[in-house]
C-alpha positions as a Python dict, from the first residue, in 0.01 Angstrom:
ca = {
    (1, 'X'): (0, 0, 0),
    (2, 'X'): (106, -366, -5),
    (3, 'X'): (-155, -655, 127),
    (4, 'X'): (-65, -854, 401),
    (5, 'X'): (-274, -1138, 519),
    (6, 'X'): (-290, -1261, 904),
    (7, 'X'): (-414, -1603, 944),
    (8, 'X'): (-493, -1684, 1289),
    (9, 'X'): (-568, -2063, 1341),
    (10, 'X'): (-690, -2287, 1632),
    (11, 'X'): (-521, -2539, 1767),
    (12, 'X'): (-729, -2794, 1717),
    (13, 'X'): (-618, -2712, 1349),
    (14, 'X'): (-260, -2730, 1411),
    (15, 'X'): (-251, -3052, 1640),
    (16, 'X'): (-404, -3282, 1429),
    (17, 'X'): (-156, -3404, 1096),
    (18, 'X'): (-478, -3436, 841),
    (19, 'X'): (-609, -3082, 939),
    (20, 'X'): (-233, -2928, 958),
    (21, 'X'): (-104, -3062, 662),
    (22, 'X'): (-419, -2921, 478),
    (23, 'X'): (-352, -2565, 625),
    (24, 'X'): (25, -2571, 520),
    (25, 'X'): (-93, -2660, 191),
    (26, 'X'): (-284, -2366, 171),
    (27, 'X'): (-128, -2106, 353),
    (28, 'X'): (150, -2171, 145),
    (29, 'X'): (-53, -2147, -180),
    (30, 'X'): (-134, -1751, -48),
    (31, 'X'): (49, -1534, -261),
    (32, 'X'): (274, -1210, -113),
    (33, 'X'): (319, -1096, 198),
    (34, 'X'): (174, -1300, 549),
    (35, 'X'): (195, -1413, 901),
    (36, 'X'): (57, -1729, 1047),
    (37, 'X'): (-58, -1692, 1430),
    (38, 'X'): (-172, -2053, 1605),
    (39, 'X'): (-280, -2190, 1930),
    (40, 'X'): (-221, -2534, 2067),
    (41, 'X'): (-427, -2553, 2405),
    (42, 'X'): (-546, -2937, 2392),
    (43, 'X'): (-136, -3033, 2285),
    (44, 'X'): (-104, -2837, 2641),
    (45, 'X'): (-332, -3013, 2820),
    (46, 'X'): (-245, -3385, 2721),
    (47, 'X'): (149, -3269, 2774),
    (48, 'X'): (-3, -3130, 3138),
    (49, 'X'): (-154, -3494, 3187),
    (50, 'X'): (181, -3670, 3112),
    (51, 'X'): (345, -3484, 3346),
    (52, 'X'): (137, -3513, 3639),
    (53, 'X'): (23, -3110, 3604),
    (54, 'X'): (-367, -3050, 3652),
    (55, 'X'): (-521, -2805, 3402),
    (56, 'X'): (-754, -2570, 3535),
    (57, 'X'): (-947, -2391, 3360),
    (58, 'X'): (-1231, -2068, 3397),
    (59, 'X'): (-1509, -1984, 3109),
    (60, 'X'): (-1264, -2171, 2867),
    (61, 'X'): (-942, -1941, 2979),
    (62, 'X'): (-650, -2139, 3157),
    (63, 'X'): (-500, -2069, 3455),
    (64, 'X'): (-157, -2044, 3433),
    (65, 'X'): (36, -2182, 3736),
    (66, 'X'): (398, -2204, 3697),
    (67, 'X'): (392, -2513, 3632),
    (68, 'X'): (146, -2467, 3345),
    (69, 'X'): (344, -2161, 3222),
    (70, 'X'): (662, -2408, 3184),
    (71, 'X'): (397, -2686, 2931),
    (72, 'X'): (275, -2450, 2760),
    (73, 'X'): (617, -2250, 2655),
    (74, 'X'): (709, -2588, 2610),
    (75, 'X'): (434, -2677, 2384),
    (76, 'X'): (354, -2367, 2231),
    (77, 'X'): (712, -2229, 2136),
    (78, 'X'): (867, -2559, 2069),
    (79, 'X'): (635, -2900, 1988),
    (80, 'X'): (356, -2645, 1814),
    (81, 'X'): (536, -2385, 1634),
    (82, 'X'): (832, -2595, 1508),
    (83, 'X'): (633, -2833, 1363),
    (84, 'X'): (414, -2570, 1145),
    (85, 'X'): (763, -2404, 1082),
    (86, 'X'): (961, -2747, 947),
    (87, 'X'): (616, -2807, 769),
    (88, 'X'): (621, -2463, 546),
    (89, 'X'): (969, -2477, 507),
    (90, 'X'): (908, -2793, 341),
    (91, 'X'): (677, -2641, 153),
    (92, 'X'): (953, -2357, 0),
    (93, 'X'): (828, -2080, 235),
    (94, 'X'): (1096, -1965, 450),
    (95, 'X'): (904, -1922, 802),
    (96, 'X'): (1040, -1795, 1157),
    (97, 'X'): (900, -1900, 1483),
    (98, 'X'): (842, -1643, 1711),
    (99, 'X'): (723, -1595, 2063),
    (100, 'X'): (661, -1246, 2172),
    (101, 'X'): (1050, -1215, 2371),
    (102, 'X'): (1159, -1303, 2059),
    (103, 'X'): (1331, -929, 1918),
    (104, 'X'): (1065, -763, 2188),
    (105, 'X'): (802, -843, 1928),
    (106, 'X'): (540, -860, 2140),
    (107, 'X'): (547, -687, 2578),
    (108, 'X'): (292, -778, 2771),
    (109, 'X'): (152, -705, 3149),
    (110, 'X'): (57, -1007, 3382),
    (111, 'X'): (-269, -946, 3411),
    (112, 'X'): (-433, -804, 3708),
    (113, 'X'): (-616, -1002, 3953),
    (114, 'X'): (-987, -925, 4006),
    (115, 'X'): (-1243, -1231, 4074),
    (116, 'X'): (-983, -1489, 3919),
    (117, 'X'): (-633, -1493, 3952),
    (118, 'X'): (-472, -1600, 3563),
    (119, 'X'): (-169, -1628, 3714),
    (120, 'X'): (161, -1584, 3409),
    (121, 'X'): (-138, -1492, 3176),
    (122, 'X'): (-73, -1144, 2961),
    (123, 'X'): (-265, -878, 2837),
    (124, 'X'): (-68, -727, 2542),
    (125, 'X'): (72, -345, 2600),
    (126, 'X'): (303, -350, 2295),
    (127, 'X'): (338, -502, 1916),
    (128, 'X'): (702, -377, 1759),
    (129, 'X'): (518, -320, 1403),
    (130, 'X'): (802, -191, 1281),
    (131, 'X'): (1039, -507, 1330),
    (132, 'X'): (790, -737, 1160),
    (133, 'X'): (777, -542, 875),
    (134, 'X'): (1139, -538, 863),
    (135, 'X'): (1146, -937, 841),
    (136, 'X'): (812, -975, 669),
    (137, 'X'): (981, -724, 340),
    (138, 'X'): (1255, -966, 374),
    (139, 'X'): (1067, -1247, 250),
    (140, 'X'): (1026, -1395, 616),
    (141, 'X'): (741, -1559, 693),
    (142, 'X'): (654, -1488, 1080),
    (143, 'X'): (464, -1807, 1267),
    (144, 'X'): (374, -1679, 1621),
    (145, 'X'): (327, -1864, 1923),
    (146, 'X'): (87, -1761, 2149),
    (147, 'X'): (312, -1601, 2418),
    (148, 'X'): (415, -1267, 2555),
    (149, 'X'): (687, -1175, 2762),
    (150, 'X'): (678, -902, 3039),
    (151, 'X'): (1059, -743, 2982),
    (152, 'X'): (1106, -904, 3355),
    (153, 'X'): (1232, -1194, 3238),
    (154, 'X'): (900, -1349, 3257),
    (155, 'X'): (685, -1550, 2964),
    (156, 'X'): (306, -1454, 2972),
    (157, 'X'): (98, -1695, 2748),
    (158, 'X'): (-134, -1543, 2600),
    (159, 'X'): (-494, -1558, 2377),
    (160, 'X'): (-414, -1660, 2083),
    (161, 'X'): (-683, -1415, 1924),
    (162, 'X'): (-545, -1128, 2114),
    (163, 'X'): (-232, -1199, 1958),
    (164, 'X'): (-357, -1203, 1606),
    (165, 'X'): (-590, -846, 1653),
    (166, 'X'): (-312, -655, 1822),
    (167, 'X'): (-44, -760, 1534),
    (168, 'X'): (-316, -632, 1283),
    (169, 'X'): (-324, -324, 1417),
    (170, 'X'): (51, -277, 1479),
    (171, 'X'): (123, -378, 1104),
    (172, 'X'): (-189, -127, 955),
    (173, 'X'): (82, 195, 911),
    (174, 'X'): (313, -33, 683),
    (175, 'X'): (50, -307, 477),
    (176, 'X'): (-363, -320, 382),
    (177, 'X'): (-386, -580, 664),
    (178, 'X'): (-706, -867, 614),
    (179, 'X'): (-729, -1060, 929),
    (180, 'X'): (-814, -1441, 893),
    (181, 'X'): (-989, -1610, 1242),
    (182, 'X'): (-972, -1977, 1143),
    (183, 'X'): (-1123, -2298, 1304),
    (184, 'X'): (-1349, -2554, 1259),
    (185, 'X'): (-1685, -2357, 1150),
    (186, 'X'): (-1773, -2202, 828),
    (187, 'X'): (-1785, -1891, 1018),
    (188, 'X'): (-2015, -1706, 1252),
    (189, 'X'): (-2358, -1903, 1261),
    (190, 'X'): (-2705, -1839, 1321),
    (191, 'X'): (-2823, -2118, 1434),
    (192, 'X'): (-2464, -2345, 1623),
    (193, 'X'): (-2656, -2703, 1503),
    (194, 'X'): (-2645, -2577, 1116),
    (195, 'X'): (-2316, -2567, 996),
    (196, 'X'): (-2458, -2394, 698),
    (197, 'X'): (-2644, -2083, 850),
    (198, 'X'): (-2323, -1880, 820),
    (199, 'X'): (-2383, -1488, 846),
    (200, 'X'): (-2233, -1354, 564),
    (201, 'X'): (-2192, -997, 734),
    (202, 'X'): (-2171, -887, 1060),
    (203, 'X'): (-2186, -517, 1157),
    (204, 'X'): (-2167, -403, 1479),
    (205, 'X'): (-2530, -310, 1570),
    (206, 'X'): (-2614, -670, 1402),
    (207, 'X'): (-2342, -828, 1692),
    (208, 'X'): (-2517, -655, 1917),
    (209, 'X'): (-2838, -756, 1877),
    (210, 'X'): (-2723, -1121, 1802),
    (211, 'X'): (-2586, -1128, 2165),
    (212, 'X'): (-2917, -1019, 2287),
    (213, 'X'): (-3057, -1269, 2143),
    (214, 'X'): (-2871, -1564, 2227),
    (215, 'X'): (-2767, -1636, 1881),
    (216, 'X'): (-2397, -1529, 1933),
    (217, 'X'): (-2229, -1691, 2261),
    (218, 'X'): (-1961, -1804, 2456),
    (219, 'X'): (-1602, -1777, 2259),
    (220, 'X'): (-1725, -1617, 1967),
    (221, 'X'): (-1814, -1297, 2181),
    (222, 'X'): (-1461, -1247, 2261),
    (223, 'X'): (-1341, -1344, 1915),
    (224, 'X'): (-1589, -1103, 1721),
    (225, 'X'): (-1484, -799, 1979),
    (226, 'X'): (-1124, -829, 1872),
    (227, 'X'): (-1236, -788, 1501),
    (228, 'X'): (-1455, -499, 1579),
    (229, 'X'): (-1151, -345, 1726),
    (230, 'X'): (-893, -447, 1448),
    (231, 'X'): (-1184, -271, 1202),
    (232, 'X'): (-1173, 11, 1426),
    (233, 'X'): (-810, 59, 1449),
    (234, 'X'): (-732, 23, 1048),
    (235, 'X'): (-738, -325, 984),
    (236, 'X'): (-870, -347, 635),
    (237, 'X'): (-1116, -663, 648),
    (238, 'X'): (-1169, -944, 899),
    (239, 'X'): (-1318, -1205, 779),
    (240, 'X'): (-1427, -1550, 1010),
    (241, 'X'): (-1438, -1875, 835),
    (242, 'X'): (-1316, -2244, 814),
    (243, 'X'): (-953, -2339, 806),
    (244, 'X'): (-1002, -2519, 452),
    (245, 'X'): (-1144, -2208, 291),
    (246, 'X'): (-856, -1931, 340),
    (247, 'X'): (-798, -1897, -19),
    (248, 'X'): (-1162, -1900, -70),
    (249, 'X'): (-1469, -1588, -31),
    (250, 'X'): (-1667, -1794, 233),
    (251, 'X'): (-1668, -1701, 578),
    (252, 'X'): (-1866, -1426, 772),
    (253, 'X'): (-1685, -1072, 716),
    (254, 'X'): (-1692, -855, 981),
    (255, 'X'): (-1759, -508, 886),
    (256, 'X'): (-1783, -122, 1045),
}
């Protein structure tokens, strides 16, 4: 089977033009087949504070009002992911933006209220695989904004992580998938003031006792449960490191 590499990156990444223009260097440099997925969350909120629009958000989740749901398409689909597209194109790589409406890539459901109501937020029912694979054999490079779409007529935005696991999985019949989470840490870290204590391998009866512990927290819960699950599902190798080093070994590698 061919490789395919999915590099999901933060937004803080993306939004700034030193840490962006590293990243296009080097996810161009990545040789054969790959998909770029990206958030853009504090591009959201300063566009929301322009307009007048109050963010709110809940354990680091936003609520999406529909006035938020209009910035964020905005911001997300257009200012975000055109700029990263012009950027690699630039660069000779011949990338398509893509929101999940876009060719029914990606359906989502609005998701359900419980304690908090998300409002247009989606949890992602459906990944078309098979369409990807179509443009990716093509020599298209997809960059995917993190949004969904409920076949209603509706955009859901949507966790950018979520996004990347779920097109992991959906693309593990047709590549050998490795699954890239990108930000601003070396990776997962035992100790959050040493940017140097990076766990090299993470397993999940290691996770779990890291969470009992204290030692894992907060966002990377959430992020580390989606790689359990790409694992799970087929996904050949997740690995979590810093967005300088994805042509590098470094990184904490998340394994069954």
């Amino acid at each position: 089977m061919e490789k395919l590499v999915l590099i999901k990156v933060g937004g803080k990444i993306v939004e700034e033009e030193k840490t962006l223009h590293k990243l296009l260097e080097d996810f161009s440099a990545i040789k054969g087949y790959k998909i770029l997925v990206h958030g853009g969350g504090r591009s959201a909120t300063k566009m929301s504070e322009r307009l007048g629009i109050e963010s709110k958000m809940v354990d680091g989740r936003r609520i999406t009002d529909k006035a938020t749901l209009d910035v964020v398409t905005m911001v997300y689909a257009g200012l975000v992911n055109k700029n990263i597209v012009a950027g690699l194109q630039a660069k000779g790589v011949n990338a398509l933006g893509l929101t999940g409406a876009d060719m029914n890539v990606i359906k989502s459901a609005r998701r359900p209220v419980k304690d908090i109501d998300y409002g247009f937020v989606g949890d992602v029912e459906k990944v078309d695989g098979q369409i990807l694979c179509s443009l990716i054999k093509q020599g298209i490079v997809p960059v995917m904004a993190p949004l969904t779409h409920d076949k209603k007529g509706s955009m859901l935005n949507t966790n950018a992580d979520t996004i990347a696991g779920e097109v992991a999985k959906a693309l593990t019949p047709f590549f050998d998938v490795t699954l890239m989470f990108c930000f601003e840490k070396k990776g997962v870290l035992l100790d959050e003031h040493d940017d140097d204590s990076v766990i090299e391998k993470i397993t999940p009866e290691i996770f779990a006792d890291y969470v009992n512990q204290k030692i894992i927290q907060g966002g990377m819960i959430p992020k580390l449960e989606n790689a359990f699950e790409a694992i799970e599902a087929g996904v050949k190798q997740v690995v979590i490191t810093h967005a300088s080093e994805i042509n590098g070994n470094k990184g904490t590698v998340v394994v069954k």
